[in-house]
VOBA-1610 file (N, C-alpha, C; in pm, whole numbers, padded with zeros to 5 digits, always signed):
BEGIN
Unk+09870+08696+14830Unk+09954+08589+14878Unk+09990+08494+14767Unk+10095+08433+14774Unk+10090+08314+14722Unk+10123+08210+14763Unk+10039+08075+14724Unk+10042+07917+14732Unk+10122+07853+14648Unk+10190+07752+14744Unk+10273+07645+14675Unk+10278+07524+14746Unk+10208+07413+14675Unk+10233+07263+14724Unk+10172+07162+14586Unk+10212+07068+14611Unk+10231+06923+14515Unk+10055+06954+14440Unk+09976+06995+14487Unk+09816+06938+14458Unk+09798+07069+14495Unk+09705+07145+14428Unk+09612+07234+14467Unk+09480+07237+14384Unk+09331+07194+14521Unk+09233+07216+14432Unk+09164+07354+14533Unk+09081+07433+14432Unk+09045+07521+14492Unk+08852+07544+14476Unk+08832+07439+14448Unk+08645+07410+14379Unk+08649+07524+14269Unk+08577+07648+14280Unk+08539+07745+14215Unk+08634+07873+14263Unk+08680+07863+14320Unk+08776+07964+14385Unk+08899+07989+14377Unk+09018+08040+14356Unk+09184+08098+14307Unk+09206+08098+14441Unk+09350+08125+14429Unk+09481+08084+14489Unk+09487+08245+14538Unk+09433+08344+14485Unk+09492+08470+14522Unk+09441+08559+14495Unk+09396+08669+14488Unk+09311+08793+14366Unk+09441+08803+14223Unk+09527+08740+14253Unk+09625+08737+14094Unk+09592+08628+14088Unk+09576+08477+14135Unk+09613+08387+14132Unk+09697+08334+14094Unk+09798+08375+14177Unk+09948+08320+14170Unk+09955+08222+14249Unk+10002+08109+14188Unk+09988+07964+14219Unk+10120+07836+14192Unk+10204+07761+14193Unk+10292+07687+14188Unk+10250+07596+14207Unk+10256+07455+14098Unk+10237+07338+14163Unk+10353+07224+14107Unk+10473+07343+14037Unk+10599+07263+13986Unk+10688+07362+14017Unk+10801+07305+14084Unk+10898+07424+14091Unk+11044+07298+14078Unk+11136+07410+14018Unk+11258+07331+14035Unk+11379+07390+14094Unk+11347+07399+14201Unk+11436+07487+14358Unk+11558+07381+14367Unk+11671+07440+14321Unk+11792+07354+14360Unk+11816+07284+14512Unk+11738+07378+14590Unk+11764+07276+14717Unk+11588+07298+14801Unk+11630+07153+14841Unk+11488+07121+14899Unk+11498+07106+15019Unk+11422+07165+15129Unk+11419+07117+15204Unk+11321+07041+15321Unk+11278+06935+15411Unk+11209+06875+15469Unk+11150+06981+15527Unk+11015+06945+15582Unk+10905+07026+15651Unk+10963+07046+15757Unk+10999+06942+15851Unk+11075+06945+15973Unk+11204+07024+15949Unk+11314+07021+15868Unk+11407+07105+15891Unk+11367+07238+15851Unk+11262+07226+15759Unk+11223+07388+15776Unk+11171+07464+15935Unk+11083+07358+15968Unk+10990+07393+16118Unk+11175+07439+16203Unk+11247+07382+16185Unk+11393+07363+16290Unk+11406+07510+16203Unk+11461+07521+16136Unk+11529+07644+16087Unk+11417+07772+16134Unk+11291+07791+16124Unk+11227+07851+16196Unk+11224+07900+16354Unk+11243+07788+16389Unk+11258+07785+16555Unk+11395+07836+16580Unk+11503+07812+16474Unk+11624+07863+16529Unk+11612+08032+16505Unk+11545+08108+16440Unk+11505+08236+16449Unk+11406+08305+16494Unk+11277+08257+16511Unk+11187+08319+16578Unk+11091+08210+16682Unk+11002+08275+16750Unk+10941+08159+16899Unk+10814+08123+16784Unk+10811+07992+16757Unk+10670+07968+16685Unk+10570+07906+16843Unk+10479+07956+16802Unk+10350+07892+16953Unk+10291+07770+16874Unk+10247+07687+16963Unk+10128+07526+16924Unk+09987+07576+16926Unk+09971+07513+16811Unk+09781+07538+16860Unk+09766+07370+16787Unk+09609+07305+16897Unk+09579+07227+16854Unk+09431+07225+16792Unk+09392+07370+16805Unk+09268+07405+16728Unk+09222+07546+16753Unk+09196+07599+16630Unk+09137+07754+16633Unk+09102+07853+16776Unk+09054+07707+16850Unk+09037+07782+16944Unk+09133+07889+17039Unk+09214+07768+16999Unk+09328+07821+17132Unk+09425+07961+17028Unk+09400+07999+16919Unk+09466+08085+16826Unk+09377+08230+16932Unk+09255+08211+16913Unk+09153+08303+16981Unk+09170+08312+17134Unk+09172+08266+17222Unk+09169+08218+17351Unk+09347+08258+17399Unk+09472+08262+17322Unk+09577+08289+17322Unk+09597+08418+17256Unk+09492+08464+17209Unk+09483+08613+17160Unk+09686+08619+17093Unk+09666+08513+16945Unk+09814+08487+16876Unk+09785+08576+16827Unk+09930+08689+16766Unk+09894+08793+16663Unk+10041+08813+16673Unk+10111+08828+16488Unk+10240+08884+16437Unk+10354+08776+16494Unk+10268+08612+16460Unk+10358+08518+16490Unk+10354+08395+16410Unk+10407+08329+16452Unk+10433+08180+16359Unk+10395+08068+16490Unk+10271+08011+16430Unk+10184+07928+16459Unk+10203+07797+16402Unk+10258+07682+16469Unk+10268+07552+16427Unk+10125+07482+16456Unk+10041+07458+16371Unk+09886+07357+16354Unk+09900+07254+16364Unk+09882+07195+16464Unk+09921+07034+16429Unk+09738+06960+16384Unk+09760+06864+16313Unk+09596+06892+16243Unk+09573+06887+16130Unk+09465+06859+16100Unk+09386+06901+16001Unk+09338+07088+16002Unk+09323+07165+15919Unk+09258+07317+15940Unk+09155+07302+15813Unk+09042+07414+15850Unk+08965+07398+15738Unk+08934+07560+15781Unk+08921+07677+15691Unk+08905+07806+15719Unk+08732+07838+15639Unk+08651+07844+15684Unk+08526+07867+15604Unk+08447+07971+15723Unk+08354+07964+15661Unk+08248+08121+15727Unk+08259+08139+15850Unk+08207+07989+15903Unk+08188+07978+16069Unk+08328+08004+16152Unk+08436+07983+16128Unk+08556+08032+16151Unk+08622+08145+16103Unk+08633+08223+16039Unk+08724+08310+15977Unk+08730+08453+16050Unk+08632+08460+16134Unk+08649+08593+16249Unk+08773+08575+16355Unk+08801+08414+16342Unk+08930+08404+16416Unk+09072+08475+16392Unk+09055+08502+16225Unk+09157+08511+16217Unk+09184+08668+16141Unk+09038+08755+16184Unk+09051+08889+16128Unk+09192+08978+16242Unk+09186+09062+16202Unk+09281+09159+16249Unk+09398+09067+16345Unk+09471+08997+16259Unk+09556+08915+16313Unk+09645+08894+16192Unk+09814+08907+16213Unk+09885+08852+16124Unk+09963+08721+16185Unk+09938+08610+16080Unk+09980+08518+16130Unk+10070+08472+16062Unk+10153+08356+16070Unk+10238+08238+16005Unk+10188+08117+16039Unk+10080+08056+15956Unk+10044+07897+16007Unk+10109+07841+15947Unk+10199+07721+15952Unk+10249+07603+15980Unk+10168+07495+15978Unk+10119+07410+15901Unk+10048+07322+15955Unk+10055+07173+15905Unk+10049+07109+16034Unk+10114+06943+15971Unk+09973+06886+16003Unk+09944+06883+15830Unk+09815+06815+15817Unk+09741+06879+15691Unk+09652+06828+15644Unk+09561+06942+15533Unk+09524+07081+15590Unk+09537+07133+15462Unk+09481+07246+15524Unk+09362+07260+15389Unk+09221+07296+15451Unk+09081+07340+15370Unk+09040+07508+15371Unk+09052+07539+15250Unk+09009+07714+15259Unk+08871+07747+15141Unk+08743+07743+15248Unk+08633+07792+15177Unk+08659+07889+15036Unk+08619+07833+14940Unk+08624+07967+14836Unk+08492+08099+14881Unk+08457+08099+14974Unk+08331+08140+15026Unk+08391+08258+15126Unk+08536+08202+15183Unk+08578+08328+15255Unk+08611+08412+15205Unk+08633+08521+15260Unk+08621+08674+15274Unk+08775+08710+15201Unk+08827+08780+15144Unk+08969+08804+15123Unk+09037+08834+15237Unk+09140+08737+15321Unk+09219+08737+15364Unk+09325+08895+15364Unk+09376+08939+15493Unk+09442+09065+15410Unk+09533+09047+15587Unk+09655+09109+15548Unk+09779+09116+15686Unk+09828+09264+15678Unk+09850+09275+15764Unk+09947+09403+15780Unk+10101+09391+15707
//
């Protein structure tokens, strides 16, 4: 995968098994989180979650997931999100254990 936003710390842990990473880009056009979230919605159904739970409990899979929140992905959570391809979205931090497991999608 790769990450891109203003700040990235990762403790002891990469961005990727390449670690491919961006934390300067100079993209002629920019656009807001919200008109991105809009331009999303005008092509595919994104679902709400207001916590992991309901990702599990809504049995989400091969969609685009708007987080509203804080997320933090570490040991005690990350079975949530095995054999599942997702699109999270999330308005708020997002925290990813360097401790988890390699992430992998269809």
């Amino acid at each position: 995968g790769l990450v891109s936003a203003p700040a990235l710390a990762f403790g002891s842990g990469s961005a990727s098994s390449r670690n491919w990473r961006n934390t300067s880009s100079s993209n002629s056009i920019q656009i807001s989180a919200s008109d991105f979230i809009s331009y999303l919605r005008s092509r595919t159904l994104i679902k709400t979650a207001q916590n992991l739970e309901e990702i599990s409990q809504n049995n989400l899979n091969r969609q685009a997931v708007l987080f509203s929140g804080n997320l933090t992905i570490n040991d005690s959570n990350k079975a949530i999100f095995a054999n599942r391809s997702l699109v999270i979205l999330i308005d708020g931090n997002l925290n990813i254990s360097h401790y988890v497991c390699t992430l992998t999608a269809e």
